[in-house]
N, CA and C of each residue as an Amber inpcrd file, in Angstrom:
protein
   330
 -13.2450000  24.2600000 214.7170000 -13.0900000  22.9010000 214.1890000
 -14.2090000  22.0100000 214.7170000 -14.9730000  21.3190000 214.3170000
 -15.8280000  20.2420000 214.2010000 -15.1920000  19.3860000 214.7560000
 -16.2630000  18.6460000 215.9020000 -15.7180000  17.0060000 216.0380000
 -15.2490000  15.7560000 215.1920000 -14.2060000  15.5660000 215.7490000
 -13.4460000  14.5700000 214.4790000 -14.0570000  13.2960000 214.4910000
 -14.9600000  12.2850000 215.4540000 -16.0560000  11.7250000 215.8190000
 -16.6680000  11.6110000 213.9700000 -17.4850000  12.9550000 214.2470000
 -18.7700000  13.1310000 213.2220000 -18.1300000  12.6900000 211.4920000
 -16.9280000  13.8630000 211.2780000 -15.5520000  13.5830000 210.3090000
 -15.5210000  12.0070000 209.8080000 -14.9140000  11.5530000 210.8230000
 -14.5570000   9.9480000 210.5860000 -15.0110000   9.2000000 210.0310000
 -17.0550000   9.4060000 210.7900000 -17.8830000   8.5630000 210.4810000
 -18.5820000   8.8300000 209.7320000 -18.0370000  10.0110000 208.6560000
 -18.7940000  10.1690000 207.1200000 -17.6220000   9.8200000 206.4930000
 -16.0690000  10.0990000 206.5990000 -15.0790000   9.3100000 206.2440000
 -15.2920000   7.5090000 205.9490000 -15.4700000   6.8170000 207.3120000
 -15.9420000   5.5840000 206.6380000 -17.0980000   4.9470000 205.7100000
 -18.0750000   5.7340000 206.1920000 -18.9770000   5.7350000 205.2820000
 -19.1250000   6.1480000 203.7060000 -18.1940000   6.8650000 203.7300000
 -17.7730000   7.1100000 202.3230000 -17.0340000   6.1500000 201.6040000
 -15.5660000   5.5050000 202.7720000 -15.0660000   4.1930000 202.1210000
 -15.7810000   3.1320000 201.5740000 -17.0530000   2.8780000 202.8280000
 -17.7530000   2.1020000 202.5700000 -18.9160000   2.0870000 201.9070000
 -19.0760000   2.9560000 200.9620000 -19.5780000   3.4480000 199.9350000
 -21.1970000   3.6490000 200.2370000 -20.7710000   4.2810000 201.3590000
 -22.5920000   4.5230000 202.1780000 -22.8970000   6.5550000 201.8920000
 -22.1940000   7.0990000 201.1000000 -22.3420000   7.8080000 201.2700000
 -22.1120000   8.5620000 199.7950000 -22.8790000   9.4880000 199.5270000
 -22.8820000  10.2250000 198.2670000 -23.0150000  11.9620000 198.4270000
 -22.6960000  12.3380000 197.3530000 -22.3590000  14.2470000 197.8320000
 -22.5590000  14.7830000 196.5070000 -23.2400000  16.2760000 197.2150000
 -23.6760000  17.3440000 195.9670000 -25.1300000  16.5340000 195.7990000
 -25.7690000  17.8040000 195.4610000 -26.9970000  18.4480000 195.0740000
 -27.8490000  17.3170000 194.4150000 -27.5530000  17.1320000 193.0970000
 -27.9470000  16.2540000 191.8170000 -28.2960000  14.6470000 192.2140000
 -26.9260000  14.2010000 192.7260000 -26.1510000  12.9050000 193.1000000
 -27.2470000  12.9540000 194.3180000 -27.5130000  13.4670000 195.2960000
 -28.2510000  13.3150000 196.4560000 -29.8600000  13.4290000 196.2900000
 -30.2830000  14.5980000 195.4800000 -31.1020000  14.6350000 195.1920000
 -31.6340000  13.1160000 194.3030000 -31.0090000  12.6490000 193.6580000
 -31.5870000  11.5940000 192.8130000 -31.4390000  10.0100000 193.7610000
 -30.6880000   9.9170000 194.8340000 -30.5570000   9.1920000 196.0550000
 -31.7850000   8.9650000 196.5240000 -32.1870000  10.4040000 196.8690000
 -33.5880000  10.4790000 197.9490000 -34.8000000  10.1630000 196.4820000
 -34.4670000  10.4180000 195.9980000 -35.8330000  10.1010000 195.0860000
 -36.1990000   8.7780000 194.6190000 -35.1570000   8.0690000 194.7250000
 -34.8200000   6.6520000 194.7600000 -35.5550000   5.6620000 196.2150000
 -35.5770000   6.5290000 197.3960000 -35.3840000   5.7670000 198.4570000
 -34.3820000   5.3320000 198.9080000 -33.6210000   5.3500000 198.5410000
 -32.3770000   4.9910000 199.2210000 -30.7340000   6.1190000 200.2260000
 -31.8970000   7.2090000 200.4880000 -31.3150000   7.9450000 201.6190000
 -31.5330000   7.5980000 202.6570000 -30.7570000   7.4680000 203.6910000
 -30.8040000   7.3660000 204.9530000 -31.5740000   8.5250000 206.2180000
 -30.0210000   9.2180000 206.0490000 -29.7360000  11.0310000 206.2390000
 -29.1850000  11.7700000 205.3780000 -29.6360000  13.0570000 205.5170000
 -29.1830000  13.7580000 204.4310000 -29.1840000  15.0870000 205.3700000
 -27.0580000  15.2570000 204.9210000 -26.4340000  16.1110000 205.9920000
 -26.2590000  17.8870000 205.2260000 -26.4520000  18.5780000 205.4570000
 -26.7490000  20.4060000 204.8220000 -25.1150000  20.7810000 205.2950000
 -24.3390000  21.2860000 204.7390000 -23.4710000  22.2030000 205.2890000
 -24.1190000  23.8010000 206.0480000 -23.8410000  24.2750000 206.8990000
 -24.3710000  25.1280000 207.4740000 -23.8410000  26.5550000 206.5560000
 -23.1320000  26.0810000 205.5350000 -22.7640000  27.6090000 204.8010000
 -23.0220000  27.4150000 203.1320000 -24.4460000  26.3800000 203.1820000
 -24.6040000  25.8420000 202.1130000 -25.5470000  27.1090000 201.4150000
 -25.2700000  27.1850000 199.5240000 -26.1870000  28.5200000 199.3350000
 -27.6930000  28.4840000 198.9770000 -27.9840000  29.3190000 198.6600000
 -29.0510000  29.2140000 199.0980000 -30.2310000  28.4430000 198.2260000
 -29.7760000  28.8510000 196.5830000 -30.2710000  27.9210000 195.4450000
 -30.1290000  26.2540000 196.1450000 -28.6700000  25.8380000 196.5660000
 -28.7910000  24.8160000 196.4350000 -29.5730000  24.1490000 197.8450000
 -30.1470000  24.9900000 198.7660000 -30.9060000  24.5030000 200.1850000
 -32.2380000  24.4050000 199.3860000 -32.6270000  25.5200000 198.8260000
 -34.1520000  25.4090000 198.2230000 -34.1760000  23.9960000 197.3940000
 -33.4810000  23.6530000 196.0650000 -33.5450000  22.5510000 195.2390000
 -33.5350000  20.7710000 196.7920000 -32.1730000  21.2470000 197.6570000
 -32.5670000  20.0970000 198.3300000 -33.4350000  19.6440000 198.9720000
 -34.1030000  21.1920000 199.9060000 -35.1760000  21.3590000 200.4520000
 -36.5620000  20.4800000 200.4810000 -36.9460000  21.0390000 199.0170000
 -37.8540000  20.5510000 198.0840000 -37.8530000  19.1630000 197.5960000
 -37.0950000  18.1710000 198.0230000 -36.5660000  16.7940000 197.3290000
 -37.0650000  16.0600000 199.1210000 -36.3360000  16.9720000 200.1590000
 -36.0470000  16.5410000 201.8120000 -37.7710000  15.9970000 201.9410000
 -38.6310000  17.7210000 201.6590000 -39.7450000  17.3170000 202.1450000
 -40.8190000  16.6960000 201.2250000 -40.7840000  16.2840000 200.2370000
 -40.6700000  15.0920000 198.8980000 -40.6920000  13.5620000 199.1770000
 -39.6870000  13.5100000 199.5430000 -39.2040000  12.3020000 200.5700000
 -39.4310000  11.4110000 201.2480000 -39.7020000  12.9120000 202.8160000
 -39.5260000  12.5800000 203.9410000 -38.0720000  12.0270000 204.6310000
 -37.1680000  12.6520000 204.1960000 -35.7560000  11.8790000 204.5670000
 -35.1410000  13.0430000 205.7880000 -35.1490000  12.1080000 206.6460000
 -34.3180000  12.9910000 208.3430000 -33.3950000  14.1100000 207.5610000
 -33.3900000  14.8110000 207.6100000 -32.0220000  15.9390000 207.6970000
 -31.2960000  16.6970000 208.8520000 -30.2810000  16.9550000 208.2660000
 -29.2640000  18.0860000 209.7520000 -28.4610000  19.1650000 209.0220000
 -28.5960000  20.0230000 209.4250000 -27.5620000  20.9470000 208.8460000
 -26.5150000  21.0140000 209.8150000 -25.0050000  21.0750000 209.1600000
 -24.3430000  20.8820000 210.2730000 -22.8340000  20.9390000 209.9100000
 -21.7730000  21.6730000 210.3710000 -20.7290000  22.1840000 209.8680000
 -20.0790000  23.1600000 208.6230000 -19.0090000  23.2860000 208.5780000
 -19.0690000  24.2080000 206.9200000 -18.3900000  23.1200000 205.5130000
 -18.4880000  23.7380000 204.6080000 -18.5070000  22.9470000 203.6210000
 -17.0190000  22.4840000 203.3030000 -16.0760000  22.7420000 204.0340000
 -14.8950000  22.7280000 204.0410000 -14.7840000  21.8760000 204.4210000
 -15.0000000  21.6480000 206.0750000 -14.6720000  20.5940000 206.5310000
 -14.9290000  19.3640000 206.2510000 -16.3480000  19.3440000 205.7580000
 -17.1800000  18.2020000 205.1310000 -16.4940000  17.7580000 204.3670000
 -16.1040000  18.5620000 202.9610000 -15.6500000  17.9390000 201.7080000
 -14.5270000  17.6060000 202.0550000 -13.3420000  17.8330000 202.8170000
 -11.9470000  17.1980000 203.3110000 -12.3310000  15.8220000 203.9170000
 -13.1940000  15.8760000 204.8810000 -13.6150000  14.5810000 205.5200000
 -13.7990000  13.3250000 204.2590000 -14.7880000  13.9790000 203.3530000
 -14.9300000  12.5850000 202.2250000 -14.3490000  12.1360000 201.2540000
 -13.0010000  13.1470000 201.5040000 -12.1460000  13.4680000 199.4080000
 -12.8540000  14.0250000 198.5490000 -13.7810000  15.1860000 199.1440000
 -14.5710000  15.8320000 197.8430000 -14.1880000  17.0500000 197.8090000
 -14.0590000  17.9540000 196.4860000 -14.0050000  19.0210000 196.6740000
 -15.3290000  19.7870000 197.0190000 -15.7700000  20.3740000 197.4400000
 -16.6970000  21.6620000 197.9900000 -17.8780000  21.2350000 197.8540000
 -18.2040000  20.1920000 198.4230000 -19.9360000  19.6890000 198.3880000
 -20.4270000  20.2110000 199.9080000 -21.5320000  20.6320000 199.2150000
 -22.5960000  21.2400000 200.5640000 -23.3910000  19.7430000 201.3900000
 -23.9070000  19.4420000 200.2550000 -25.0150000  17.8940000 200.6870000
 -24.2120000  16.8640000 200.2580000 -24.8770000  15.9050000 201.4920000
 -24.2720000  14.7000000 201.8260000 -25.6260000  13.4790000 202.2480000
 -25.5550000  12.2630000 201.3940000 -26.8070000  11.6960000 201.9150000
 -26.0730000  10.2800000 201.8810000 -26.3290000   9.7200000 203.5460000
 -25.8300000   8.4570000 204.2070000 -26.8380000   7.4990000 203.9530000
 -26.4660000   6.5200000 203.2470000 -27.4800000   5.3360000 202.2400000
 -27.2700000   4.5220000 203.4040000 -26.6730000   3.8400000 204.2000000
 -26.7790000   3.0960000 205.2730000 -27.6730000   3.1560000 206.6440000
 -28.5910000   3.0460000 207.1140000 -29.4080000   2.9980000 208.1370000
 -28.5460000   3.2130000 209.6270000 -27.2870000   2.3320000 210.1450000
 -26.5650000   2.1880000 210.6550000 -26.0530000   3.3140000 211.0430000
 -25.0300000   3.6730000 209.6800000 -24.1910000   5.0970000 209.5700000
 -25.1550000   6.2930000 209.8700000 -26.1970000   6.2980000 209.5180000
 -27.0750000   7.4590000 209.7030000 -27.3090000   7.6040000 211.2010000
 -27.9880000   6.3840000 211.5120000 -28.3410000   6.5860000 212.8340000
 -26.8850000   6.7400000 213.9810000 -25.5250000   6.5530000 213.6650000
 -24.2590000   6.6610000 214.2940000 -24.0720000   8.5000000 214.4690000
 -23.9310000   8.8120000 213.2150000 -23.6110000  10.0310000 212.7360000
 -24.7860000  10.8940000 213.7320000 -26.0750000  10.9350000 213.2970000
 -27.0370000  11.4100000 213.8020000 -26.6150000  11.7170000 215.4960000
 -26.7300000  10.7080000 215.9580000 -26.4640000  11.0270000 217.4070000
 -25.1130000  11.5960000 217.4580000 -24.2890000  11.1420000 217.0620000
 -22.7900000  11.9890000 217.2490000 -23.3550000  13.2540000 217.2460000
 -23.5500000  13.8620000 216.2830000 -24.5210000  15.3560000 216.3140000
 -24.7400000  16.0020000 217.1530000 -25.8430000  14.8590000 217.2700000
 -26.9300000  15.4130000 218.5090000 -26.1780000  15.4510000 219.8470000
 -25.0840000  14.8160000 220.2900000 -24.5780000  14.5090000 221.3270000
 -23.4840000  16.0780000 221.7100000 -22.9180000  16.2030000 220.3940000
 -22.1590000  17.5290000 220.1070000 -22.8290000  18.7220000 220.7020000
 -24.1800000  18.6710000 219.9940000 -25.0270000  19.8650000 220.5520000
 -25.4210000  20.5190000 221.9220000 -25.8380000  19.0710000 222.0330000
 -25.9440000  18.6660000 223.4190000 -24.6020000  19.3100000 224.6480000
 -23.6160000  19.1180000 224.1360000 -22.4570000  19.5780000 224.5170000
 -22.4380000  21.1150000 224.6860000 -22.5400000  21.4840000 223.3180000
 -22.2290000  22.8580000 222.9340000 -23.6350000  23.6610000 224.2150000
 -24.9920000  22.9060000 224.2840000 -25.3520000  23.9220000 225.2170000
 -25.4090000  23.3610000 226.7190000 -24.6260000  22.6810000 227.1180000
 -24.4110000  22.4340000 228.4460000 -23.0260000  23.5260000 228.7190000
 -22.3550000  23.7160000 228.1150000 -21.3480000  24.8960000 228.0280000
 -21.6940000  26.5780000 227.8230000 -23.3300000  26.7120000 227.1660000
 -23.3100000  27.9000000 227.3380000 -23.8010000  28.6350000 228.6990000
């Protein structure tokens, strides 16, 4: 299970309509300028990493890959979206470190 932290704060961000999901919808976000971060499920396939890929380094928009696609899409009310891109500056930079802080965790424990 994933930190409920990281969960939450794509949960509100979603209320607060900082946040958009799937491939298309994200992809056309970042092409816009108006991505923040743009979050990868870690069991995302592989067509759809290449198409986002290609948009990420396009861009230039921060990315993370990070949890499975399950958990993600429960967190926002979506069904089975891999990509996730946080339109808020704020939320991005919140989320981001939550992350990073996780990781951080995970190898002070190994």
């Amino acid at each position: 299970m994933m930190p409920d932290k990281v969960l939450r704060y794509m949960g509100f961000a979603k209320k607060a309509g900082q946040l958009v999901s799937g491939v298309n919808t994200c992809t056309y976000t970042m092409s816009r300028g108006k991505a923040a971060l743009v979050i990868l499920a870690g069991d995302i396939s592989e067509n759809s990493e290449k198409k986002i890929m290609k948009e990420i380094r396009k861009s230039g928009v921060p990315f993370v890959k990070y949890g499975k696609i399950s958990d993600l899409s429960h967190a926002v009310g979506q069904a089975e979206r891999s990509v996730f891109a946080i339109t808020d500056d704020q939320f991005a930079k919140t989320i981001l470190n939550e992350i990073m802080r996780e990781n951080d965790k995970r190898r002070m424990c190994e």
